[in-house]
C-alpha positions in Angstrom: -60.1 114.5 131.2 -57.5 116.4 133.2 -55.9 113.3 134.5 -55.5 111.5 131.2 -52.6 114.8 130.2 -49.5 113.8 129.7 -47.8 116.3 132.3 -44.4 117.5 132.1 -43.1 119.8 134.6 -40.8 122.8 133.6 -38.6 124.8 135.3 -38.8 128.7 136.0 -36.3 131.0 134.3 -33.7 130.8 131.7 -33.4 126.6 131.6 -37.4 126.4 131.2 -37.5 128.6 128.5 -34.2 126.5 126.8 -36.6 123.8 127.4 -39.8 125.1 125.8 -38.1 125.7 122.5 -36.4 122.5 122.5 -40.1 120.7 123.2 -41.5 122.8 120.3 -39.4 121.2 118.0 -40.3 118.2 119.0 -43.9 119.0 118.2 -45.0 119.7 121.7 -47.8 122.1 122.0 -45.9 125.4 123.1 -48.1 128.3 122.1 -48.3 131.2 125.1 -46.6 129.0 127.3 -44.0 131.0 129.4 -41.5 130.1 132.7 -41.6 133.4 133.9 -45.3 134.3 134.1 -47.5 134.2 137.4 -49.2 131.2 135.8 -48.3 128.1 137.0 -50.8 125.6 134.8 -51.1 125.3 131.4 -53.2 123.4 129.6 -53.5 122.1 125.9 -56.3 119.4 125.8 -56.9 119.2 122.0 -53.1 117.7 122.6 -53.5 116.0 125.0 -50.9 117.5 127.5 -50.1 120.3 129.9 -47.5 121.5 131.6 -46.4 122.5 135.7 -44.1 125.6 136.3 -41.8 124.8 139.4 -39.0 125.5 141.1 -36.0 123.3 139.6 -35.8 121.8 142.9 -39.0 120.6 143.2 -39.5 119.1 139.2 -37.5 115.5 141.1 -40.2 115.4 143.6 -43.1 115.9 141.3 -42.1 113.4 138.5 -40.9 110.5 141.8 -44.1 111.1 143.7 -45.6 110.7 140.5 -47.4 114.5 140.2 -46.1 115.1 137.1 -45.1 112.1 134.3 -42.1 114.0 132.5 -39.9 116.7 134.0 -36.7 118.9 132.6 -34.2 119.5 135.3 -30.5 120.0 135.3 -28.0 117.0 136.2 -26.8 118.7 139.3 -30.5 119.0 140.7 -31.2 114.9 140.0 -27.9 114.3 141.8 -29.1 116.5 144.7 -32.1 115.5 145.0 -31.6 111.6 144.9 -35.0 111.3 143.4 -36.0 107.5 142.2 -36.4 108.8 138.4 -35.4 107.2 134.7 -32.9 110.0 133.0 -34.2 109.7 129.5 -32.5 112.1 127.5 -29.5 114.5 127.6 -30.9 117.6 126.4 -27.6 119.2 126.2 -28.6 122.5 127.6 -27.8 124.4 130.5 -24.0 123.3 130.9 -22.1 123.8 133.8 -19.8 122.1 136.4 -19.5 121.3 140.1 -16.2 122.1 141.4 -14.1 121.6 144.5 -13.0 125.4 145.2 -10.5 127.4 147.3 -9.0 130.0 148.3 -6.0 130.8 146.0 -3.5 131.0 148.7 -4.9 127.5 150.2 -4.9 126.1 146.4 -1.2 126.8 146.6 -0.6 125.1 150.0 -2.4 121.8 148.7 -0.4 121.3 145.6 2.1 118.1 145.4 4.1 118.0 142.4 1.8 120.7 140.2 -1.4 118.9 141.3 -4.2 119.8 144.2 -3.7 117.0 146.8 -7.3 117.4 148.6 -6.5 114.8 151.4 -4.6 117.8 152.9 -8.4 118.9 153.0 -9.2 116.0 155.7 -11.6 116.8 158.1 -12.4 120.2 157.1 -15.1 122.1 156.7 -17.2 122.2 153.1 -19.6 124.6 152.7 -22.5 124.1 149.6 -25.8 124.7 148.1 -25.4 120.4 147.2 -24.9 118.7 150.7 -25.2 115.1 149.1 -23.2 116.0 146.0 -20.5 117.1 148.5 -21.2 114.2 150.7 -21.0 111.6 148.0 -17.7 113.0 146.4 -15.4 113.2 149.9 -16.8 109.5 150.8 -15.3 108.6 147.3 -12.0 110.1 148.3 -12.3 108.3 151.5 -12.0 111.8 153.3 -14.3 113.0 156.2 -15.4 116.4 155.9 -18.3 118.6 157.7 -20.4 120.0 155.1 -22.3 123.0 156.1 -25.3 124.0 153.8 -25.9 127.4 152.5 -28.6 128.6 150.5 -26.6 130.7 148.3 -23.6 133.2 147.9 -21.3 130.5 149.5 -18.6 132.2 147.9 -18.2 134.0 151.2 -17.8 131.3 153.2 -14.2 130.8 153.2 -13.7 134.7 152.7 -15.0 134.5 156.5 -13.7 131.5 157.8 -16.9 129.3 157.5 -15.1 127.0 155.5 -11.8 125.8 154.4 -13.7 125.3 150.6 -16.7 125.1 148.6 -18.7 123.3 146.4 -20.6 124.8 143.5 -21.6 124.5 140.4 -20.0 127.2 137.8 -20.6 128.0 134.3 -17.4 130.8 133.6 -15.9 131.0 136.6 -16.2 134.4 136.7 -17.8 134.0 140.4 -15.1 132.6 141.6 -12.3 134.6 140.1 -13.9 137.9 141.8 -13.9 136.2 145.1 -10.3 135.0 144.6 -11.1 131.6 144.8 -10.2 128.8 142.3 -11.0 125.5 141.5 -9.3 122.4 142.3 -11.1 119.6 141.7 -13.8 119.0 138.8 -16.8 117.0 140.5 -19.0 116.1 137.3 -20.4 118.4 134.3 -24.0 118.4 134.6 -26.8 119.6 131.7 -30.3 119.8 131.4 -32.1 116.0 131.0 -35.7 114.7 130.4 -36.6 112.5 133.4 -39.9 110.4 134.0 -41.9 109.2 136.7 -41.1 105.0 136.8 -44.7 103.7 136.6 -45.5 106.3 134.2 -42.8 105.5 131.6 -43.8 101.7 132.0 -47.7 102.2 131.9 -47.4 105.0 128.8 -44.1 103.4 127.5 -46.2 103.5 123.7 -47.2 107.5 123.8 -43.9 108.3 125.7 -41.3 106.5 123.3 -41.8 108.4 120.3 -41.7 111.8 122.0 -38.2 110.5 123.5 -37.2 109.6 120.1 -37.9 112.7 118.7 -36.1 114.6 121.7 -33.2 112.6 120.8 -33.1 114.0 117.0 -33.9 117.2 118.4 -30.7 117.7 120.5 -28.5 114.9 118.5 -28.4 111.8 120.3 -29.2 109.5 117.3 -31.9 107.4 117.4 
């Protein structure tokens, strides 16, 4: 029976649980399902569903290699990821931003006529938890950069001479400001969207649909 759920995979911390209420109004069984528990597996067969706690970075995987048939994940992690997924619905949770940032003192040394002139940024060094995001947006300005990947606190990097800039995602800003950097550039917003496995949304397009709609009315995006 297992392999007849419908199985969405969440993700751990404050975004899953954003996403579990947001589900329950949609009349998703949610009862004693948590993010933040050593349980990993929860099951509701009188439903007909059960869910996967991941890492946010792995929920592209298990929805493209087909693991899991519905997944919540941020914007920012789809984009990483370059999984082969459908982007159903904007949940419109979990805002925040990728930025180009700098230094403030280098900020001031790019600016041409009041704006940030990041070709003055040509062939420099990048440093990010989102190599392809970086990638992708310096290819668009037709600048070559060398983008170093960290794994986190890159806020250092250019407090230490790793890099020239960064490129993160921010929610305040705060982060920055208390490491006297500042951004230049806004990349994309990003929030929290349903995404499905291809052949899943094509072979269960009937018992998927109506959940979509209802996701939709939940979060205000008509339909």
């Amino acid at each position: 029976m297992s392999s007849n759920l419908l199985t969405i995979a969440l993700p751990k911390g404050k975004l899953g649980e954003e996403a579990i209420a947001v589900l329950g109004q949609a009349g998703l069984p949610i009862e004693g399902l948590k993010t933040d528990s050593r349980q990993l597996l929860f099951e509701y067969p009188q439903e007909n569903c059960r869910y996967i706690i991941c890492r946010p970075t792995d929920i592209p995987v298990y929805v493209d290699h087909g693991a899991a048939d519905l997944g919540v994940v941020g914007k920012d992690t789809i984009e990483e990821a370059g999984a082969d997924v459908f982007e159903l619905v904007d949940l419109k949770f979990g805002f925040c931003r990728f930025v180009v940032a700098l230094p403030e003192t280098s900020a001031q040394a790019i600016m041409v006529e009041g704006k940030p002139d990041l070709r003055k940024l040509n062939h420099k060094r990048v440093a990010s938890k989102f190599p392809r995001v970086a990638e992708k947006y310096f290819m668009s300005l037709g600048m070559q950069v060398e983008v170093i990947k960290l794994h986190g606190n890159i806020e250092l990097a250019p407090r230490v001479g790793l890099a020239e800039m960064i490129v993160d995602i921010v929610s305040t800003g705060r982060t920055l400001k208390e490491n006297q950097l500042v951004a230049v550039s806004d990349i994309f917003s990003a929030t929290a969207r349903l995404i499905a496995n291809r052949v899943s949304y094509r072979m269960e397009y009937q018992r998927l649909e109506p959940l979509v709609q209802r996701l939709k009315q939940v979060v205000g995006n008509g339909g």
